[in-house]
PAZAKE-536172 format. One record per residue: residue in three letters; residue number from 1; y, z, x of N, C-alpha, C, CB in turn. Coordinates in steps of 0.2 Angstrom, whole numbers, padded with zeros to 4 digits, always signed. Each point is the difference from the previous one (the first is absolute). Glycine has a CB too. Layout:
+------+-----+-------+-------+-------+-------+-------+-------+-------+-------+-------+-------+-------+-------+
: type : seq :   n.v :   n.w :   n.u :  ca.v :  ca.w :  ca.u :   c.v :   c.w :   c.u :  cb.v :  cb.w :  cb.u :
+------+-----+-------+-------+-------+-------+-------+-------+-------+-------+-------+-------+-------+-------+
:  ALA : NUM :     Y :     Z :     X :     Y :     Z :     X :     Y :     Z :     X :     Y :     Z :     X :
...
+------+-----+-------+-------+-------+-------+-------+-------+-------+-------+-------+-------+-------+-------+
This chain:
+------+-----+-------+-------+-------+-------+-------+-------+-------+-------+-------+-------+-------+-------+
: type : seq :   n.v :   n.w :   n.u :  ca.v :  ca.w :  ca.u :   c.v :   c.w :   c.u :  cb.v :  cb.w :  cb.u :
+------+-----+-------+-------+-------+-------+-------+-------+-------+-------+-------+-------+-------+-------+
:  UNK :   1 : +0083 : +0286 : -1106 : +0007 : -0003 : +0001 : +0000 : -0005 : +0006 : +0005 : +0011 : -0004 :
:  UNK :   2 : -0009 : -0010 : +0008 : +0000 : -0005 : +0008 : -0002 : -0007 : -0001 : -0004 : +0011 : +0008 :
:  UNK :   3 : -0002 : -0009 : -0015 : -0003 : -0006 : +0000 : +0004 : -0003 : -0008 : -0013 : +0004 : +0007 :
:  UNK :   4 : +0016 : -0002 : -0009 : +0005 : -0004 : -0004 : +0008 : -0003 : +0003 : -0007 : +0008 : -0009 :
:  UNK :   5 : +0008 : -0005 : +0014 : +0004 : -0003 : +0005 : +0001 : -0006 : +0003 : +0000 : +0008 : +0000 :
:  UNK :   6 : -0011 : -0006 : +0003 : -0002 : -0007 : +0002 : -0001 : -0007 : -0003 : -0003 : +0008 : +0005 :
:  UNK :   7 : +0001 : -0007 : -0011 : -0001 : -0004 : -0006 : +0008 : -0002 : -0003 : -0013 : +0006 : -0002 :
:  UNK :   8 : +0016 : -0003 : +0002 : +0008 : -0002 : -0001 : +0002 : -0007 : +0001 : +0003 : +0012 : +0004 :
:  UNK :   9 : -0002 : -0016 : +0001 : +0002 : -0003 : +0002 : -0005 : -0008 : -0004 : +0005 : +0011 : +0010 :
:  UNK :  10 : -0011 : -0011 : -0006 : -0003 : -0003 : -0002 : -0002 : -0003 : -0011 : -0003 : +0005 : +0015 :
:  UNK :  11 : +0003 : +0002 : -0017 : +0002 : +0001 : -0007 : +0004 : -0005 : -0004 : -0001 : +0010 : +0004 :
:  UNK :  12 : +0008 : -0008 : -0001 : +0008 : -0003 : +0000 : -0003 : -0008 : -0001 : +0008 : +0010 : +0010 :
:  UNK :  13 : -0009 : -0012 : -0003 : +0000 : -0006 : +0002 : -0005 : -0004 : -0008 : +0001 : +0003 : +0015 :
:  UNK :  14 : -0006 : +0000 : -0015 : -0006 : -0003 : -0005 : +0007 : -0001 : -0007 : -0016 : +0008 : +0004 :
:  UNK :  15 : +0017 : -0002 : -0007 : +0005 : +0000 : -0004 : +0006 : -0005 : -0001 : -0004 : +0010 : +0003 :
:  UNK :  16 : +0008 : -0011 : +0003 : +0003 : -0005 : -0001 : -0004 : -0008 : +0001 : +0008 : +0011 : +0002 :
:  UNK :  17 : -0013 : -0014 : +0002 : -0004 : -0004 : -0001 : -0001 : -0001 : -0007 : -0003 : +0002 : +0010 :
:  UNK :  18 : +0000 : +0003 : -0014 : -0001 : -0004 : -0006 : +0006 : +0000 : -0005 : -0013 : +0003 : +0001 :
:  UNK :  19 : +0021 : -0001 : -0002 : +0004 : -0001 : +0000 : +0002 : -0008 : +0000 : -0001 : +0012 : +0002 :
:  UNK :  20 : -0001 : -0014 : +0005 : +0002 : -0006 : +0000 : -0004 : -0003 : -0001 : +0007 : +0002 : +0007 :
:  UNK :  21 : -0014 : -0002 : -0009 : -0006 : -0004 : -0004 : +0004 : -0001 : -0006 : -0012 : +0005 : +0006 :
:  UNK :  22 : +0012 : +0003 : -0008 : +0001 : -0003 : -0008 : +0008 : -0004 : -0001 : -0010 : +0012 : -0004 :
:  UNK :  23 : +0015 : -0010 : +0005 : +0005 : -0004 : +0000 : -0003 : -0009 : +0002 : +0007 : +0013 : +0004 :
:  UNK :  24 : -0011 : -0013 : +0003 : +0000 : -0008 : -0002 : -0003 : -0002 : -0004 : +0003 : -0003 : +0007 :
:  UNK :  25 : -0008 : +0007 : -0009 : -0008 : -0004 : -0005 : +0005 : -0001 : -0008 : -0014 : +0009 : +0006 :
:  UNK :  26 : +0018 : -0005 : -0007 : +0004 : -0001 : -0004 : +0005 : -0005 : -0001 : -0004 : +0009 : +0000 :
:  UNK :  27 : +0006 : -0011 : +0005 : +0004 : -0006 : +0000 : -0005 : -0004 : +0000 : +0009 : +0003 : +0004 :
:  UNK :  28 : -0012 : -0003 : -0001 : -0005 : -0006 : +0000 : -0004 : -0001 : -0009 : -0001 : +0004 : +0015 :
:  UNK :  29 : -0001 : +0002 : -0016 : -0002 : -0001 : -0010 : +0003 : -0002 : -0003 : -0005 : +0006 : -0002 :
:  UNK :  30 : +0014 : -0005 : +0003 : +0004 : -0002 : -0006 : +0001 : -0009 : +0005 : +0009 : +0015 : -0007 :
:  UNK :  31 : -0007 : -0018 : +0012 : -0003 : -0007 : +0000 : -0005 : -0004 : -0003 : +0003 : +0002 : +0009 :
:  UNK :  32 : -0009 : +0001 : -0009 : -0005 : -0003 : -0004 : +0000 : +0001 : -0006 : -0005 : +0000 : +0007 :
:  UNK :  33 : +0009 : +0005 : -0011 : +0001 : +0001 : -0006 : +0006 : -0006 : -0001 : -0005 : +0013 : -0001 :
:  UNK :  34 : +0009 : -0012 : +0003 : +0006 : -0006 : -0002 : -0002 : -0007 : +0000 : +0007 : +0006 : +0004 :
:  UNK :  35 : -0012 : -0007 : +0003 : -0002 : -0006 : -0002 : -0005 : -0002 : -0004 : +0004 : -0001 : +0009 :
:  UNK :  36 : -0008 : +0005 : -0013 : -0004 : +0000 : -0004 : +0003 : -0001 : -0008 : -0006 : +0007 : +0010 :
:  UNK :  37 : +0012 : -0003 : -0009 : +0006 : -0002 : -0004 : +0001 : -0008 : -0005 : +0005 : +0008 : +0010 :
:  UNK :  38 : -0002 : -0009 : -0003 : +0003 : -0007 : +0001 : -0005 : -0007 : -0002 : +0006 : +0007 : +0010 :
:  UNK :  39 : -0012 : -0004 : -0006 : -0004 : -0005 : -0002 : -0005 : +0001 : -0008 : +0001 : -0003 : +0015 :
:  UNK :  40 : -0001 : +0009 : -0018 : -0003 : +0001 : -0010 : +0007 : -0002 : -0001 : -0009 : +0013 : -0003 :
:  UNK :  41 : +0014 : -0013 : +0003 : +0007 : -0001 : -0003 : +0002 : -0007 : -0001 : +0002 : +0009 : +0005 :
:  UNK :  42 : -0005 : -0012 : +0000 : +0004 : -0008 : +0004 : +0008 : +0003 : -0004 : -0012 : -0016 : +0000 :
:  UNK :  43 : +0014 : +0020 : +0005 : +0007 : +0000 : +0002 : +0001 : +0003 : +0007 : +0002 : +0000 : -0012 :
:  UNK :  44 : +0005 : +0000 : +0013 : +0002 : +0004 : +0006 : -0001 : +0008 : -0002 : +0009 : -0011 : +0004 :
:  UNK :  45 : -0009 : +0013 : +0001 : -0002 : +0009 : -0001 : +0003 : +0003 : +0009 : -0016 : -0002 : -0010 :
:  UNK :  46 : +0020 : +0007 : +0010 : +0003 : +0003 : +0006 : -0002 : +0006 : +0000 : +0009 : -0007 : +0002 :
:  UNK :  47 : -0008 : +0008 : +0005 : -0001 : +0009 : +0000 : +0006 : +0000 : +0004 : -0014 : +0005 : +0001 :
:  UNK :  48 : +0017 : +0000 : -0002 : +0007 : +0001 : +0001 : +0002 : +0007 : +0003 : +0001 : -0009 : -0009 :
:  UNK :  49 : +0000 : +0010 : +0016 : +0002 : +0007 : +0002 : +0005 : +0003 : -0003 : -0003 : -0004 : +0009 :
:  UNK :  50 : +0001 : +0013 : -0011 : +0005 : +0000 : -0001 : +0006 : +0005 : +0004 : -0007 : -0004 : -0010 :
:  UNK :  51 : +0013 : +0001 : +0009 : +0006 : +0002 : +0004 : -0001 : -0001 : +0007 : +0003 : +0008 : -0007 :
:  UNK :  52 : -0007 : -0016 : +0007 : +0000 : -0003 : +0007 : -0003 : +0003 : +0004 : +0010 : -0003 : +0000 :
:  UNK :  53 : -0015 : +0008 : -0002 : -0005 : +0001 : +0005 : -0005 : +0002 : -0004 : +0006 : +0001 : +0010 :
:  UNK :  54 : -0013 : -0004 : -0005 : -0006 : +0002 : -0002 : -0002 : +0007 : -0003 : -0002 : -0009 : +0007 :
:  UNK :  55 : +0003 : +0012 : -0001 : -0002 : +0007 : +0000 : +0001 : +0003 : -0007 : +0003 : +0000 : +0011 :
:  UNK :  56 : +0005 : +0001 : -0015 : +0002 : -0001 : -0005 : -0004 : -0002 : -0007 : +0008 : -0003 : +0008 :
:  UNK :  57 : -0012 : -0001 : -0009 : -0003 : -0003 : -0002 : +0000 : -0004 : -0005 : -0002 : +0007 : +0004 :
:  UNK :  58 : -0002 : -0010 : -0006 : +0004 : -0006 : -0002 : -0003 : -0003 : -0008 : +0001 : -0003 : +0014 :
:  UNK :  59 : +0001 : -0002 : -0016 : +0000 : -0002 : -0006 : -0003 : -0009 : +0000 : +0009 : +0010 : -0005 :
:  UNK :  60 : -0016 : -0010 : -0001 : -0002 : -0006 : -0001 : +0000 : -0002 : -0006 : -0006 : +0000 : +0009 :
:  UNK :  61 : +0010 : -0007 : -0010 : +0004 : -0003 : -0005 : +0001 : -0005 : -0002 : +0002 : +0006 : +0002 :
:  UNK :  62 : -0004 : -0010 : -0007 : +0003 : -0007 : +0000 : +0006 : +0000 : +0000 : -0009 : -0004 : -0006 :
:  UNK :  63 : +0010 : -0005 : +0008 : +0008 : -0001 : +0000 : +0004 : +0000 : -0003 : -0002 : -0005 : +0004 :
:  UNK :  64 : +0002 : +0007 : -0012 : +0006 : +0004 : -0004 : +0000 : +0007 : +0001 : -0001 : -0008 : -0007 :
:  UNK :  65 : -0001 : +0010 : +0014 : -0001 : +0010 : +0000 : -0003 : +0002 : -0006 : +0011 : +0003 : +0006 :
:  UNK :  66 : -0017 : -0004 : -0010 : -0005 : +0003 : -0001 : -0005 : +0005 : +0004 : +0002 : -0009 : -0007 :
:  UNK :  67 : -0002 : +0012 : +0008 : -0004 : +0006 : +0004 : -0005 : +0000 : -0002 : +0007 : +0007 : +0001 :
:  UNK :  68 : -0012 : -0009 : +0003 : -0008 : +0001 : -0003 : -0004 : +0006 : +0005 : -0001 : -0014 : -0004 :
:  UNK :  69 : +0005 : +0015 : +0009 : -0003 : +0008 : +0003 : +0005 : +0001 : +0003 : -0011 : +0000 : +0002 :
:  UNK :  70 : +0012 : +0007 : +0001 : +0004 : +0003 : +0005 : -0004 : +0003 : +0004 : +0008 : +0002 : -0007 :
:  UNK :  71 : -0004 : +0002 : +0014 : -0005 : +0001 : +0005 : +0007 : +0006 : +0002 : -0010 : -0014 : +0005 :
:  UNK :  72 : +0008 : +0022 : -0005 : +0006 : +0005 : +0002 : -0003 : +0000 : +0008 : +0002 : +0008 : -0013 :
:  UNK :  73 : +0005 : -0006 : +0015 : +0000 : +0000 : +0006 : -0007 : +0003 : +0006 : +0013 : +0000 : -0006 :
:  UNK :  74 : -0012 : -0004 : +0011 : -0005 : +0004 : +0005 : +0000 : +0007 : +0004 : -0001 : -0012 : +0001 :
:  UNK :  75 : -0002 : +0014 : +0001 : -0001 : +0007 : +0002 : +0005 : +0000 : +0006 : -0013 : +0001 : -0003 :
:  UNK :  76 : +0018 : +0004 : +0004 : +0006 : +0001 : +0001 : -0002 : +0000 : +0010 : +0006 : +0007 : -0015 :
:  UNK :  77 : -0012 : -0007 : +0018 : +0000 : +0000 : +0007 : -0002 : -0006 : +0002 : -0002 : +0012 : +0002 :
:  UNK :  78 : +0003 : -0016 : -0007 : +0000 : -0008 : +0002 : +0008 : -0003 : +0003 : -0011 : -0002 : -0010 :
:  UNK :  79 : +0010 : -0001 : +0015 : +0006 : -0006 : +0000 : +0005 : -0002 : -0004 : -0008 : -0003 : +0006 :
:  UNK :  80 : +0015 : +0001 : -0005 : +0002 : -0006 : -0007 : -0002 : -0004 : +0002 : +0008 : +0002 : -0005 :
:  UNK :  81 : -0009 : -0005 : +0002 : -0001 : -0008 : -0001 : +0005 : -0005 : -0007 : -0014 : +0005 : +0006 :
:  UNK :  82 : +0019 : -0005 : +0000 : +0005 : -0003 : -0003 : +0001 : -0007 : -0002 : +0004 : +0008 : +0006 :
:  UNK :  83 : +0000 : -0013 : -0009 : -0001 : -0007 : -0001 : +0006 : +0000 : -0004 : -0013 : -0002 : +0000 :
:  UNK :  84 : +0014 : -0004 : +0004 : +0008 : -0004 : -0002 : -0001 : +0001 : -0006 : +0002 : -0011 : +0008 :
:  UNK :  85 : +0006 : +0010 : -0012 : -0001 : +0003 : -0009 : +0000 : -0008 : +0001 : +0008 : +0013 : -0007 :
:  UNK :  86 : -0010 : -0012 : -0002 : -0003 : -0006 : -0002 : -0007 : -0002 : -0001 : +0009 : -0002 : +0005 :
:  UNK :  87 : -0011 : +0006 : +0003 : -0007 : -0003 : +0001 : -0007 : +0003 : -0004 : +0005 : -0002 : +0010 :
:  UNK :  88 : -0010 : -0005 : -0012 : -0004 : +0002 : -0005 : -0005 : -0005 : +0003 : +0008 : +0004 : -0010 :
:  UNK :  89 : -0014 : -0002 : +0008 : -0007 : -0004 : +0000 : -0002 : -0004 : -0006 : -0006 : +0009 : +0007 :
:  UNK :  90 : +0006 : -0013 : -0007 : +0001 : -0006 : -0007 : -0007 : -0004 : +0000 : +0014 : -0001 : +0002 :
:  UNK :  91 : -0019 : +0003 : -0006 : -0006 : -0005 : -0002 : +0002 : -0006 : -0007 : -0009 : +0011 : +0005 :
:  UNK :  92 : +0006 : -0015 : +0000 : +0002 : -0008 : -0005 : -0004 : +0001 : -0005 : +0003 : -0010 : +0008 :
:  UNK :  93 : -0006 : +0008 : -0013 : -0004 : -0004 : -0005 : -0006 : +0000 : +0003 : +0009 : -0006 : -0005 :
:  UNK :  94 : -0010 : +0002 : +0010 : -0006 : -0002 : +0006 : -0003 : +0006 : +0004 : +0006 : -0013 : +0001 :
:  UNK :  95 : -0003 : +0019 : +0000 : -0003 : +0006 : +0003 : +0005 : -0002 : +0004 : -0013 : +0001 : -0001 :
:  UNK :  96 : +0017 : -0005 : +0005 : +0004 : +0000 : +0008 : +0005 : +0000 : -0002 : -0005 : -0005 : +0008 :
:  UNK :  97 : +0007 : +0008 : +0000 : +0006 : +0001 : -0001 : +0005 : -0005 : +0005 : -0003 : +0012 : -0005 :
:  UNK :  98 : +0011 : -0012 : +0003 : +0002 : -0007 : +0002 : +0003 : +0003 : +0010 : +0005 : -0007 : -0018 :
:  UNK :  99 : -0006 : +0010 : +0019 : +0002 : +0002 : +0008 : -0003 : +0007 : +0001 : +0012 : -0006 : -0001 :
:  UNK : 100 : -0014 : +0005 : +0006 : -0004 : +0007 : +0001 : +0003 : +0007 : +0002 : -0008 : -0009 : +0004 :
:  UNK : 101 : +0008 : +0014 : -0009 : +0005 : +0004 : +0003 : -0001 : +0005 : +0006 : +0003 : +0000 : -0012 :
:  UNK : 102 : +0002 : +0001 : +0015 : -0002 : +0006 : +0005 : -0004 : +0005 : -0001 : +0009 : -0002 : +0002 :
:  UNK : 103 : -0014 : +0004 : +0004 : -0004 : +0004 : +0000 : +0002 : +0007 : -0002 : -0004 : -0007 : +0008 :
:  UNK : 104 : +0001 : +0012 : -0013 : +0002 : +0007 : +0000 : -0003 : +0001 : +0006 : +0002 : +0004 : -0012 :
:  UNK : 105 : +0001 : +0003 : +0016 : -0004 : +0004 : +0004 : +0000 : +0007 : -0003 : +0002 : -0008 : +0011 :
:  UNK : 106 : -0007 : +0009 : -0012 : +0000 : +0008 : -0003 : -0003 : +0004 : +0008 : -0003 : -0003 : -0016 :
:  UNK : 107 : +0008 : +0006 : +0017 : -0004 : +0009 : +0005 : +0005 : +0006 : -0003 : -0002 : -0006 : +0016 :
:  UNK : 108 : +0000 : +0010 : -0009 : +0003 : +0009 : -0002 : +0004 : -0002 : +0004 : -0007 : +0010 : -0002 :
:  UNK : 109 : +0015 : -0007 : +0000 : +0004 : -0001 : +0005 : -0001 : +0007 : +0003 : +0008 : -0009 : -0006 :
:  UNK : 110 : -0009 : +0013 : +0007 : +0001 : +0007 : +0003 : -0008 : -0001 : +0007 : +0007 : +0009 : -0014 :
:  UNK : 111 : -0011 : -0014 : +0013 : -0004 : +0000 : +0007 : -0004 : -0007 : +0000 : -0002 : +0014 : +0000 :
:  UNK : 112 : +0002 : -0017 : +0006 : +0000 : -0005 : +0003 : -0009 : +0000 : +0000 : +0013 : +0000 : +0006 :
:  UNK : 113 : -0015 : +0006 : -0005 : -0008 : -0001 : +0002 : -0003 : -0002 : -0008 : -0002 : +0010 : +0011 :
:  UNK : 114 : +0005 : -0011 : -0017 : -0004 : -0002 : -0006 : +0001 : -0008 : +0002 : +0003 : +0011 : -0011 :
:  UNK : 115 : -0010 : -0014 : +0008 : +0002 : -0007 : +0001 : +0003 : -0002 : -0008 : -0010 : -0003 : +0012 :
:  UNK : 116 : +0016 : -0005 : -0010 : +0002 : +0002 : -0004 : -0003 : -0008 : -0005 : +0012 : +0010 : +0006 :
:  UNK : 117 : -0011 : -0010 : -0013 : -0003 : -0006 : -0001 : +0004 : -0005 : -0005 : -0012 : +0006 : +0002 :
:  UNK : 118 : +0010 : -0010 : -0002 : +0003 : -0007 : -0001 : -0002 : -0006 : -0005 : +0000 : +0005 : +0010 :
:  UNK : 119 : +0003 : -0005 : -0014 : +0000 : -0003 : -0007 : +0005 : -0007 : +0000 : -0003 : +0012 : -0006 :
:  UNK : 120 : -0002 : -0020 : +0006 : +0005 : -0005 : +0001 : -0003 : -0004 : -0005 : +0005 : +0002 : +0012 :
:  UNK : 121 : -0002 : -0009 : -0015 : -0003 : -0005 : -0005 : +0001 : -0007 : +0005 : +0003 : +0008 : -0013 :
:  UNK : 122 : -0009 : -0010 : +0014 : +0002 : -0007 : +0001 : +0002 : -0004 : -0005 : -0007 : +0000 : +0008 :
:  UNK : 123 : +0008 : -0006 : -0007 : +0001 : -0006 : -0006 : -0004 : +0000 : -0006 : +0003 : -0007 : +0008 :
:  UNK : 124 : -0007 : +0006 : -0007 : -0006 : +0001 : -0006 : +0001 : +0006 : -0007 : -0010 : -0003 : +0012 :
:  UNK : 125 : +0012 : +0007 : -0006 : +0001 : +0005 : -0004 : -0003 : +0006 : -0001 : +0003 : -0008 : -0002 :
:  UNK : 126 : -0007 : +0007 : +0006 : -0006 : +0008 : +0002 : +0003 : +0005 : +0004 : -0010 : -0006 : +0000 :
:  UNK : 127 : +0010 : +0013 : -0002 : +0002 : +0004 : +0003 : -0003 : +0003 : +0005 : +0004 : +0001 : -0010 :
:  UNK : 128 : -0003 : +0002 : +0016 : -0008 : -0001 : +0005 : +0004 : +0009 : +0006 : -0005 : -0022 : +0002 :
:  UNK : 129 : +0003 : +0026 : -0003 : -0001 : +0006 : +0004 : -0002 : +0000 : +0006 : -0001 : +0003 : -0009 :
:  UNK : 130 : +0003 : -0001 : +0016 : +0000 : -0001 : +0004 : +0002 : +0009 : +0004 : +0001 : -0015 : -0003 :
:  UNK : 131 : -0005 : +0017 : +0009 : +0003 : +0006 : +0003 : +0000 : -0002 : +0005 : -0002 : +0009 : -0006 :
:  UNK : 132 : +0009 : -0004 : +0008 : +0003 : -0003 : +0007 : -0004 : +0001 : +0007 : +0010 : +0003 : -0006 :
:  UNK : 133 : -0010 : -0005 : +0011 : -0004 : -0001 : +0006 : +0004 : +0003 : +0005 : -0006 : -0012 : -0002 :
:  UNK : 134 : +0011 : +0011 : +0004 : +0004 : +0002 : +0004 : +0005 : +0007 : +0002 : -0003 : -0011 : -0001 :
:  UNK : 135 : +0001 : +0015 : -0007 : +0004 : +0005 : -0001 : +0006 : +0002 : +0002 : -0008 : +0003 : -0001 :
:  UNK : 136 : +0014 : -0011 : -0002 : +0005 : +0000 : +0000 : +0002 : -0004 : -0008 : -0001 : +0001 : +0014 :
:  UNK : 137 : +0004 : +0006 : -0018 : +0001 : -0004 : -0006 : +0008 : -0007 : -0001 : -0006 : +0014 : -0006 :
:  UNK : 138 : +0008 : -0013 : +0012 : +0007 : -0002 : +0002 : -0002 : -0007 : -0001 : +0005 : +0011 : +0008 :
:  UNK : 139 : -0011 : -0013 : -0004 : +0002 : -0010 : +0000 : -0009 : -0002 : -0007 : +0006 : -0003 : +0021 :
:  UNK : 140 : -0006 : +0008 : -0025 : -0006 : -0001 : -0005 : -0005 : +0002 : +0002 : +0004 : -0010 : -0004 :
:  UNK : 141 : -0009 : +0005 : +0001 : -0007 : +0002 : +0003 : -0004 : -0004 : +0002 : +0000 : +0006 : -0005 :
:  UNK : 142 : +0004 : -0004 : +0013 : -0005 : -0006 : +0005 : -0007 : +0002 : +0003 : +0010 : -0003 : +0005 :
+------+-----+-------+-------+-------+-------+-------+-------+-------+-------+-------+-------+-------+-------+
């Protein structure tokens, strides 16, 4: 019992670390799948949060809302990750997209020692994973 008390803690932590792996590896596969989309398609192709946040999960779709995948929500000791309505990641025809959208930050909201990570597209259009340095999910991942 002493030594599963001791292990407790540290356990937890591993636990929710790969929580927040797999939450962002998964945003991150449906970016490269959309844009992979977009560009077999030459058309536009979105992934689209659903009910305004990531966490939620979301839906990728050409621009008449044809659904070509869904994504059910993420694991419930993650963070929201909320986004103005409306908002959507949009790949052109060419792989890019026309404004680079805000970074997701995926962590645990219930402990600060998981680091948290970080899913953002530059212009081009590549999706690019990053974990945080300063173990503060508050200003991203510096």
């Amino acid at each position: 019992m002493i030594l599963f008390m001791l292990a407790f803690p540290p356990m937890a932590n591993l636990i929710l670390t790969q929580h927040v792996r797999a939450g962002a590896s998964d945003l991150h596969t449906a970016l490269l799948f959309t844009r992979s989309e977009a560009l077999k398609r030459a058309a536009n192709v979105e992934m689209v949060p659903v009910s305004n946040n990531w966490k939620n999960g979301w839906n990728i779709q050409l621009g008449d809302g044809t659904v070509l995948r869904s994504r059910a929500a993420l694991n419930s000791r993650l963070a929201s990750m909320p986004v103005d309505d409306g908002t959507k990641i949009v790949y052109r025809a060419d792989g890019r997209v026309n404004a680079a959208p805000p970074t997701i930050v995926v962590y645990a909201s219930s402990n600060s020692q998981v680091a948290a990570r970080c899913v953002f597209v530059d212009l081009s259009g590549r999706p690019s994973l990053i974990v945080d340095t300063d173990n503060n999910a508050s200003n991203g991942c510096n």
